[in-house]
DODO-967142 format. One record per residue (C-alpha): residue number from 1; x, y, z; residue in one letter. Coordinates in nm, 4 decimals. Layout:
resi:xx:yy:zz:resn
NUM:X:Y:Z:A
...
end
This chain:
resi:xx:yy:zz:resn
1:5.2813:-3.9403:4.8364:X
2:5.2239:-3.6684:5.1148:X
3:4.9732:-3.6970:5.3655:X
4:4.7976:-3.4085:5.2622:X
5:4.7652:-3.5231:4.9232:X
6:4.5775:-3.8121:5.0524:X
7:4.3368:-3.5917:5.2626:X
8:4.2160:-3.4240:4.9866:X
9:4.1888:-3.7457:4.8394:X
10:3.9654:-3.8774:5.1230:X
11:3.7470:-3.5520:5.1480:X
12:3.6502:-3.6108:4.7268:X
13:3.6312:-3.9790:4.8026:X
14:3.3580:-3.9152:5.0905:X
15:3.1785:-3.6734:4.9049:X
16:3.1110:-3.8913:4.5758:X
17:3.0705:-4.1903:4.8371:X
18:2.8067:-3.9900:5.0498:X
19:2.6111:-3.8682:4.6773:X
20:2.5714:-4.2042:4.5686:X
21:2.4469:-4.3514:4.8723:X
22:2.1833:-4.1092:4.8902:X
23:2.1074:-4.0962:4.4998:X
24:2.0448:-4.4877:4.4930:X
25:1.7947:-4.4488:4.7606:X
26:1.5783:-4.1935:4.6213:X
27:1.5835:-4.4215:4.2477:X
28:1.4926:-4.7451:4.4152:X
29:1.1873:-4.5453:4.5868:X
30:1.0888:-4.3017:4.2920:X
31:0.9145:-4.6226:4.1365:X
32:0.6924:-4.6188:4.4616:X
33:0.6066:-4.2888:4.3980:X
34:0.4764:-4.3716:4.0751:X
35:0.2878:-4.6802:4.1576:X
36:0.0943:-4.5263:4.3880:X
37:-0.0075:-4.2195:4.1960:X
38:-0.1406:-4.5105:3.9442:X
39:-0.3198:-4.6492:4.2178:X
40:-0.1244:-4.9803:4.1710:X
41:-0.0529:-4.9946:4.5132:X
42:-0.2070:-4.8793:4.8621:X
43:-0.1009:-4.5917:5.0954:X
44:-0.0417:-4.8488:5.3731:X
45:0.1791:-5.0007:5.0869:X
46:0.3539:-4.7521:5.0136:X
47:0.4872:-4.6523:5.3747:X
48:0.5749:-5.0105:5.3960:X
49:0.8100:-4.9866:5.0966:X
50:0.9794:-4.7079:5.2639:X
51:1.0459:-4.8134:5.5613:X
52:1.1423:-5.1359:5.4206:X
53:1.4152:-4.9995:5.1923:X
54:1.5517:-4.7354:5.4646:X
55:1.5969:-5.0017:5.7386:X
56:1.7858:-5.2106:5.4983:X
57:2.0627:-4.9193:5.5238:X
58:2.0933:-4.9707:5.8816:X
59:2.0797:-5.3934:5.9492:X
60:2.4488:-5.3932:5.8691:X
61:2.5523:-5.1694:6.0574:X
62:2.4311:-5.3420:6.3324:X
63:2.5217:-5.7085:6.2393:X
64:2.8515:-5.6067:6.1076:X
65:2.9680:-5.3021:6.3351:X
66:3.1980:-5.5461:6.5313:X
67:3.3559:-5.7231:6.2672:X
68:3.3993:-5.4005:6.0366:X
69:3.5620:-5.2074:6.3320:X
70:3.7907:-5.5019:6.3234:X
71:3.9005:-5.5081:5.9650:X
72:3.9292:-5.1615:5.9472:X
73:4.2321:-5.1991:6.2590:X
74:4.3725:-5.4855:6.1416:X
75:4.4187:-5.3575:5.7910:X
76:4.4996:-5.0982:5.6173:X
77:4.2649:-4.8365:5.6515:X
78:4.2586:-4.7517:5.2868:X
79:4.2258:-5.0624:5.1455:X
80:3.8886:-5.0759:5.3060:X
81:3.8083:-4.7670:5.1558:X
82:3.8158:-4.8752:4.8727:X
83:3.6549:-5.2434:4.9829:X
84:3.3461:-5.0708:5.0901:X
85:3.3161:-4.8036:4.7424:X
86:3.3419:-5.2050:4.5626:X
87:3.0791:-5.3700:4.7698:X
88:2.8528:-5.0644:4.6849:X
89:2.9358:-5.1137:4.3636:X
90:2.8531:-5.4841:4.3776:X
91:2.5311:-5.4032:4.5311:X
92:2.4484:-5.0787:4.2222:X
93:2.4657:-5.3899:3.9528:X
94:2.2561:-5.5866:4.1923:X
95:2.0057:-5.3095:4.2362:X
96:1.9971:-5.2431:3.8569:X
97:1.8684:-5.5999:3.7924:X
98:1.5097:-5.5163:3.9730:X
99:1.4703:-5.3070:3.6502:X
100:1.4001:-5.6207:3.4638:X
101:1.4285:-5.8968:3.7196:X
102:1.1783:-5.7649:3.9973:X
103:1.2000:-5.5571:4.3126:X
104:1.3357:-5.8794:4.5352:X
105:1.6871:-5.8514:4.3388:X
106:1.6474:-5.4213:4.4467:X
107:1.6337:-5.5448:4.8384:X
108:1.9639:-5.7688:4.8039:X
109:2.1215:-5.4973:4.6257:X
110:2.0572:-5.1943:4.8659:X
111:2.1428:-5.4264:5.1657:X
112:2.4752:-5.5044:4.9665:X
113:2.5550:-5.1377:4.9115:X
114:2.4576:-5.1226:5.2965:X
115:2.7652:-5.4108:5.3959:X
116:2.9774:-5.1740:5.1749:X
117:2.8628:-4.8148:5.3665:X
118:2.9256:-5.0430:5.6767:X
119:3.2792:-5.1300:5.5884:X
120:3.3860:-4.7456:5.4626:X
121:3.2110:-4.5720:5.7415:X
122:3.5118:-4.6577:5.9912:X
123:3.7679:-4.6043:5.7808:X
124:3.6719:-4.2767:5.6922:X
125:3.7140:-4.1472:6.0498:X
126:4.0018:-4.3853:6.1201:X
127:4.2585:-4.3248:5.8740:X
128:4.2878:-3.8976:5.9320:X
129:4.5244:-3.9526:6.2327:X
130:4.7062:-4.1858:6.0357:X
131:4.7585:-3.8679:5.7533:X
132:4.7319:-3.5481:5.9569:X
133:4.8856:-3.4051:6.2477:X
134:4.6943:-3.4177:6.5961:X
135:4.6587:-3.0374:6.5558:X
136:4.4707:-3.0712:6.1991:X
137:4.2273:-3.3494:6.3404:X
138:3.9356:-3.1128:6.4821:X
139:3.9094:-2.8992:6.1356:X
140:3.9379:-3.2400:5.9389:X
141:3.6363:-3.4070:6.1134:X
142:3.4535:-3.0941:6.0660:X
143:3.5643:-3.1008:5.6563:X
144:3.4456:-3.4492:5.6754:X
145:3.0986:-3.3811:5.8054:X
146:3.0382:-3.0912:5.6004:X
147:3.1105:-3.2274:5.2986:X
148:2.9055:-3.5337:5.4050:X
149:2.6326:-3.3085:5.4323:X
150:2.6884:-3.1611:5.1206:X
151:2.6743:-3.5338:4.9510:X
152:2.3859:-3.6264:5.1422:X
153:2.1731:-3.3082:5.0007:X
154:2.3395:-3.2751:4.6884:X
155:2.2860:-3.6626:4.6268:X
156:1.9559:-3.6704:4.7410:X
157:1.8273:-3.3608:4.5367:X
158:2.0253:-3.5354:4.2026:X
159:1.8593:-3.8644:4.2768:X
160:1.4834:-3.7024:4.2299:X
161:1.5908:-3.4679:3.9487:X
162:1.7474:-3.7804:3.7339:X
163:1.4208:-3.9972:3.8469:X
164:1.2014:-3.7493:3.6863:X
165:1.3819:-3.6876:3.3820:X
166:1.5819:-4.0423:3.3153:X
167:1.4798:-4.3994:3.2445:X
168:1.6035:-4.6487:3.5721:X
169:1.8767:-4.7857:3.3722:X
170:2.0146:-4.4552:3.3353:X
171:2.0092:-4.3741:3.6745:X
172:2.1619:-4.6689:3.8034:X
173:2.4516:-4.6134:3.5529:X
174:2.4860:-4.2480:3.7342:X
175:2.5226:-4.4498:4.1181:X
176:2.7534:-4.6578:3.9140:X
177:3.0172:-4.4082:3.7812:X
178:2.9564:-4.2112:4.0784:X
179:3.1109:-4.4953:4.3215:X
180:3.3645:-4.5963:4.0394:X
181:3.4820:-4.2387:4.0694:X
182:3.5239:-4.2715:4.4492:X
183:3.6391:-4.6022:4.4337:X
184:3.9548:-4.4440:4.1649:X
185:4.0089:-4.1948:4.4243:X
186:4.1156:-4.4843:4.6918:X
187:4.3351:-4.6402:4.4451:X
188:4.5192:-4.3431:4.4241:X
189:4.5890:-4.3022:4.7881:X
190:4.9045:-4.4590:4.9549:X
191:4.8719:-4.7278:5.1591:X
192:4.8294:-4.6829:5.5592:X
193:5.0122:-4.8957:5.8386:X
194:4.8509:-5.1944:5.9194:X
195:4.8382:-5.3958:6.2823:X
196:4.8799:-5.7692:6.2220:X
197:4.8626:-5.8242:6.6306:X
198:4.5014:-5.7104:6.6440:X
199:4.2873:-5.9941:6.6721:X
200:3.9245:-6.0530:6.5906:X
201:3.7952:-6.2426:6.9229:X
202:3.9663:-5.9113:7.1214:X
203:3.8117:-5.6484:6.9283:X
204:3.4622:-5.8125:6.9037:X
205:3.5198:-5.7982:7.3449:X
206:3.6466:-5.5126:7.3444:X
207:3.3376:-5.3612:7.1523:X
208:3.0677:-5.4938:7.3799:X
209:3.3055:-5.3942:7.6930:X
210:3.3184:-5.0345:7.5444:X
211:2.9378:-5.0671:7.5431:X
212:2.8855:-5.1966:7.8751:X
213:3.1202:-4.9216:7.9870:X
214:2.9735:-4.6047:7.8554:X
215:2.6045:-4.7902:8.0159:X
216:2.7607:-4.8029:8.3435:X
217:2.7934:-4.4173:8.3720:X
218:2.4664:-4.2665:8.4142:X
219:2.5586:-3.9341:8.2567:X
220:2.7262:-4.0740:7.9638:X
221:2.4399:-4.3809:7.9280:X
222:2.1918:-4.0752:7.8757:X
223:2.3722:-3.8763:7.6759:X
224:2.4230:-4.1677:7.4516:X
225:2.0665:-4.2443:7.4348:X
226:2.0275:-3.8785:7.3691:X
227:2.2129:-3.9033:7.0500:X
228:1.9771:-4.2250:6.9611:X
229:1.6952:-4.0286:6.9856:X
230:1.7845:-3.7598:6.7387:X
231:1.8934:-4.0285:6.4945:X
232:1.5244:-4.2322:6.5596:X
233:1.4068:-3.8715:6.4416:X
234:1.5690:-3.8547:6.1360:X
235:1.5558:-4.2194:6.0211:X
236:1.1699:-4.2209:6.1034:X
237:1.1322:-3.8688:5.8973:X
238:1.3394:-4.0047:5.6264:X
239:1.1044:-4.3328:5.5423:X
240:0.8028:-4.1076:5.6084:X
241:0.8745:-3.8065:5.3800:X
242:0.7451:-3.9921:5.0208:X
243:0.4251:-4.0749:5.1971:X
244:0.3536:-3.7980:5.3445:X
245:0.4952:-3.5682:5.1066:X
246:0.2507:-3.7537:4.8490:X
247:-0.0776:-3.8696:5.0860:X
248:-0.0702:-3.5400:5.3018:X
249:0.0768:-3.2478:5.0798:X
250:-0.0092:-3.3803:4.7499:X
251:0.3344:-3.3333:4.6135:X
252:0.3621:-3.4977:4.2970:X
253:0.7071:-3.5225:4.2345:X
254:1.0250:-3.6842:4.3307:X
255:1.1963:-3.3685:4.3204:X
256:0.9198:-3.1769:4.5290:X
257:0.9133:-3.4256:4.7383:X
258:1.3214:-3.4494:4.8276:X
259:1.3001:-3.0862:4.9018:X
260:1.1002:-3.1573:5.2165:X
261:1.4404:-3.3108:5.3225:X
262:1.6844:-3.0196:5.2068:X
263:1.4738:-2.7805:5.4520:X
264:1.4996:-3.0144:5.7463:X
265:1.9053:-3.0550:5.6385:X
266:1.9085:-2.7031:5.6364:X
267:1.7746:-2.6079:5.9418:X
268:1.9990:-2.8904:6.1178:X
269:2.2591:-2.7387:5.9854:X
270:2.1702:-2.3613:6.1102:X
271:2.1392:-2.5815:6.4493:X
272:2.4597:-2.7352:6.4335:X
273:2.6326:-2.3724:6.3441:X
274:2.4339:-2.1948:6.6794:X
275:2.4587:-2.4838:6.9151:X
276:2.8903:-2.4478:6.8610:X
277:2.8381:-2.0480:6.9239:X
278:2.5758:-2.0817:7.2570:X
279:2.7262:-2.3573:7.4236:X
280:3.0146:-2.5146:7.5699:X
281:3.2055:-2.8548:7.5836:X
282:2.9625:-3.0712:7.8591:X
283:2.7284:-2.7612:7.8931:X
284:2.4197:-3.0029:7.8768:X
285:2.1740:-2.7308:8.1064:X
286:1.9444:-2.6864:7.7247:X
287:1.9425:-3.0172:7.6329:X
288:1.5777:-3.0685:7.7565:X
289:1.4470:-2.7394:7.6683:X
290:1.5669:-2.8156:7.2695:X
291:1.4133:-3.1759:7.3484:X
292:1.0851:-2.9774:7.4298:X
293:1.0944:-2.7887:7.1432:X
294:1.1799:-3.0465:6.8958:X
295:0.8748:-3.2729:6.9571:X
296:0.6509:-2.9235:6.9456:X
297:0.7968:-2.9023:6.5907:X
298:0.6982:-3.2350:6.5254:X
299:0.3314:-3.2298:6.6473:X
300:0.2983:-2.9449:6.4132:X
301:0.4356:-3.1241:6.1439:X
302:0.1159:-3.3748:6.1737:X
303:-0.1306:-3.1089:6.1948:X
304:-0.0508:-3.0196:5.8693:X
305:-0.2234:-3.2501:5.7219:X
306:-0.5625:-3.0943:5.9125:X
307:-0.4765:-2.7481:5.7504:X
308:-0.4401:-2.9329:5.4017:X
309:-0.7938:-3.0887:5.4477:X
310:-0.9327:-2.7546:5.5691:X
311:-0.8186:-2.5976:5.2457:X
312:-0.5679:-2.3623:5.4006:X
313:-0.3807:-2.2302:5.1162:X
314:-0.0597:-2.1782:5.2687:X
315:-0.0237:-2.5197:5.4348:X
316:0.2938:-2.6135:5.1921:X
317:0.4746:-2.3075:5.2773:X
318:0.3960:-2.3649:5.6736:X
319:0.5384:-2.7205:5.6416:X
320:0.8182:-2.6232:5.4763:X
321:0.8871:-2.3640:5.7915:X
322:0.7993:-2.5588:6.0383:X
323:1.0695:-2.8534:5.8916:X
324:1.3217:-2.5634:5.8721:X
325:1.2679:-2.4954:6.2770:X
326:1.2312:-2.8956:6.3162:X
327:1.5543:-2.8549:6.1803:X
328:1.7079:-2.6231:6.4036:X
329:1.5517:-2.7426:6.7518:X
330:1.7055:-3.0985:6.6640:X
331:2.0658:-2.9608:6.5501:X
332:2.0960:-2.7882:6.9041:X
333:1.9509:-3.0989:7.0940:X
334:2.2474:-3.3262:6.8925:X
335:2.5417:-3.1189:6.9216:X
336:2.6201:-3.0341:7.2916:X
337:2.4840:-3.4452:7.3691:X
338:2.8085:-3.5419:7.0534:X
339:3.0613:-3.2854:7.2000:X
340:2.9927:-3.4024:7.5780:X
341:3.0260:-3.7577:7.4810:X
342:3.3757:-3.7263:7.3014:X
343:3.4927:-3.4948:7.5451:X
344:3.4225:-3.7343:7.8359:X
345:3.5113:-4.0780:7.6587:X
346:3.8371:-4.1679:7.7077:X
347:4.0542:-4.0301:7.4638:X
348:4.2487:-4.3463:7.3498:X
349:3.9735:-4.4805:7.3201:X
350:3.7478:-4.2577:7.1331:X
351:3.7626:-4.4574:6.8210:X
352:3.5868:-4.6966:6.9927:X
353:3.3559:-4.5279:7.1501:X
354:3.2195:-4.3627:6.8137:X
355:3.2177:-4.6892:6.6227:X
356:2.9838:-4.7927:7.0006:X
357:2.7627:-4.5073:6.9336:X
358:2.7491:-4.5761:6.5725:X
359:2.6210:-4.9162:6.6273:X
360:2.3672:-4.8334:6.9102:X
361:2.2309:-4.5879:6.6823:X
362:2.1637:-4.7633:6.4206:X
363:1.9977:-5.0235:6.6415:X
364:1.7709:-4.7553:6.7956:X
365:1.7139:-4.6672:6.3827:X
366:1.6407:-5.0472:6.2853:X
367:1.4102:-5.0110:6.6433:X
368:1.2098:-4.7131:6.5112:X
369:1.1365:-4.8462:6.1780:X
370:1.0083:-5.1797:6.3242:X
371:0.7799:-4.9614:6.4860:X
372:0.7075:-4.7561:6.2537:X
373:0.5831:-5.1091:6.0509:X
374:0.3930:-5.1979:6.3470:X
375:0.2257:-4.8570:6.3397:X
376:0.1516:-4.8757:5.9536:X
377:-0.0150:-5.2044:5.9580:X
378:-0.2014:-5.0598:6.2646:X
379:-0.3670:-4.8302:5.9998:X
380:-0.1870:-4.5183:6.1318:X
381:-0.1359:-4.2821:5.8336:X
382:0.1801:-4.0835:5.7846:X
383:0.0974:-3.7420:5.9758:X
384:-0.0085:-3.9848:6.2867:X
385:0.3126:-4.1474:6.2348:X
386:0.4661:-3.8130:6.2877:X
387:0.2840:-3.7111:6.6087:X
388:0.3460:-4.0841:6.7305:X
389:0.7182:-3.9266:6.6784:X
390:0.6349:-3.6279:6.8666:X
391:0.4974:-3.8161:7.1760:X
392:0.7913:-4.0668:7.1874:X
393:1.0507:-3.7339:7.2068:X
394:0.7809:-3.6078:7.4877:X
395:0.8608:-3.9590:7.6614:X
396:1.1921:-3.9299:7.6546:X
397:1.3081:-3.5706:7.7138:X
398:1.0723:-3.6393:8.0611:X
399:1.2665:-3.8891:8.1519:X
400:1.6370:-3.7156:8.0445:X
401:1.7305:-3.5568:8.3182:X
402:2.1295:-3.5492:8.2323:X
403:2.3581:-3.5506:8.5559:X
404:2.6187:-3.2989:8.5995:X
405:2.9806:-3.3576:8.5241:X
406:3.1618:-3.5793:8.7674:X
407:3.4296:-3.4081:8.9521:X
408:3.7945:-3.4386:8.7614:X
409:3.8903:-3.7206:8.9930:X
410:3.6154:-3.9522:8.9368:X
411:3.6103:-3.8717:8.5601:X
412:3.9880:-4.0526:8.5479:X
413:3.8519:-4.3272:8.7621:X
414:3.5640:-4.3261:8.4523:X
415:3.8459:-4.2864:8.1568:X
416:3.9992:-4.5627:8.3411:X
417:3.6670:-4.7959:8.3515:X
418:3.6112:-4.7280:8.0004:X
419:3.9340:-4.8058:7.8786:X
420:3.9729:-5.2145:7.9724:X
end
């Protein structure tokens, strides 16, 4: 088979992958939605459930990143492909039982489809220098993230449509043939080399020494928690948009509700585009200033929910601009901090370093949904959850103050340093 056929094979693979990952997540919190409009359960209930069910996406990451960045180097890389579209699999059956057998058995099964996102996250990354040419790589990452995107909105939007139209069972059976269909897609790939000499107890080191590493370099160490912060952002909007779309905008709708997201999606990706077109590789002199800007965005976000009670008629429309430029100020905070970080990592070992990133970020995630809990069952409401958001950005953007670039020699003596 030719390498290019298995690229495209990869890019449909990650899309369908990417759609149901998002689609099962809106359909296991659609019925939260509905209980509360009932009045079955609380408000402070309700932002509980989210959080609960978002944070279960990110534990594995960060209990398994070690031992998945291991498998996915010993083995063939698209074996595990397809490992991870089975495990999420596994996990849509086990999800589909809380439609009968309770909400417990919908907890096990989204952390299951999380061990399988966790095994096919470094594989999809891993195996395109096994079937492209070094000069293809930088347009095939940016394929891979766009279409990522793409899943993530198109999956997200599908999930609320099919919750408001469909009974449960037939919207599990949708996540189902939906990670089938990516899971066929691996099958018909052809099999990538394999390393039999890598061994577990040297990757698992050579994780935490990659860690240490990229900590011990004060420009990199900030740039890195940089990246964390944007990802706190987003994780924290994510388990706060049902409540808040529902408490504060009285939304009434799965589907009205998920829209909320595809603004803020859009307006990171608008972001994304300008950040690539202002700035260059390391040029971190903004980084601040779109810090700044970002928490504004948020603290205007919260008083939304003072316009709503004031009876401003167009506070729906304002949210759903002010999430477009929330949007946008965080897409040009993100970018430059990525590029500078894979530009100065050392380049056989950038792998490494992203699967490091990866798992600090998802820590920092699984760290700003614990305190989001804290916050809930502090009685804080979901527009003071957002400008608790905007504060912490305030915080941290004061205390960012990103070095310049070493010198070329001491950047080798860096490379070098992160490299054992």
């Amino acid at each position: 088979m030719k390498p290019a056929r298995n690229y495209g094979l990869l890019l449909a693979s990650q899309f369908w992958s990417a759609f149901g990952d998002n689609f099962i997540l809106i359909v296991i919190l659609g019925p939260i939605m509905t209980q509360f409009r009932a009045h079955k359960i609380t408000a402070e209930a309700q932002s509980i459930a989210n959080i609960y069910y978002t944070c279960l996406l990110f534990v594995p990451y960060v209990l398994l990143a070690p031992l998945a960045g291991y498998l996915n180097d010993r083995f063939a890389k698209n074996r595990w492909l397809l490992g991870g579209n089975a495990v999420k699999l596994l996990g849509t059956g086990l999800v589909a039982l809380g439609v009968h057998s309770g909400p417990v058995w919908q907890g096990i099964g989204y952390f299951v489809v999380g061990i399988g996102a966790c095994i096919y996250s470094p594989a999809k990354y891993g195996i395109l220098p096994e079937i492209l040419p070094a000069e293809r790589l930088v347009k095939a990452n940016g394929s891979m993230e766009f279409l990522t995107l793409i899943g993530i909105l198109t999956g997200s939007f599908s999930g609320s449509v099919a919750f408001d139209h469909l009974s449960l069972s037939s919207c599990y059976a949708i996540v189902g043939g939906v990670y089938g269909l990516s899971l066929a897609l691996n099958l018909l790939m052809s099999k990538t080399p394999s390393s039999p000499e890598v061994q577990f107890r040297h990757s698992l080191a050579g994780f935490f020494q990659n860690l240490a590493a990229l900590f011990s370099q004060k420009r990199l160490a900030r740039v890195l928690i940089g990246t964390a912060v944007f990802w706190i952002c987003g994780a924290s909007m994510k388990m706060n948009f049902q409540p808040w779309g529902q408490q504060i905008l009285k939304l009434d709708s799965m589907t009205q509700i998920n829209l909320l997201g595809l603004w803020l999606s859009l307006g990171v990706m608008a972001g994304s585009i300008l950040a690539g077109q202002l700035y260059r590789v390391g040029d971190l002199h903004a980084t601040r200033r779109h810090g700044w800007l970002l928490a504004a965005a948020l603290g205007a976000l919260a008083a939304v929910g003072s316009l709503m009670d004031a009876g401003f008629a167009q506070a729906r429309l304002l949210s759903t601009v002010i999430l477009v430029l929330t949007g946008l100020f965080a897409g040009l905070f993100l970018i430059p901090l990525n590029a500078a970080l894979q530009d100065e990592s050392h380049k056989d070992k950038l792998g490494k370093t992203i699967a490091t990133q990866n798992g600090f970020e998802n820590l920092a995630m699984l760290g700003g949904g614990v305190t989001a809990f804290c916050q809930v069952k502090s009685g804080f409401n979901p527009s003071e959850l957002l400008l608790a958001l905007a504060l912490f950005v305030s915080i941290i953007v004061i205390w960012l103050k990103i070095p310049a670039r070493l010198p070329t020699g001491k950047d080798k003596e860096h490379e070098s340093a992160t490299a054992n």
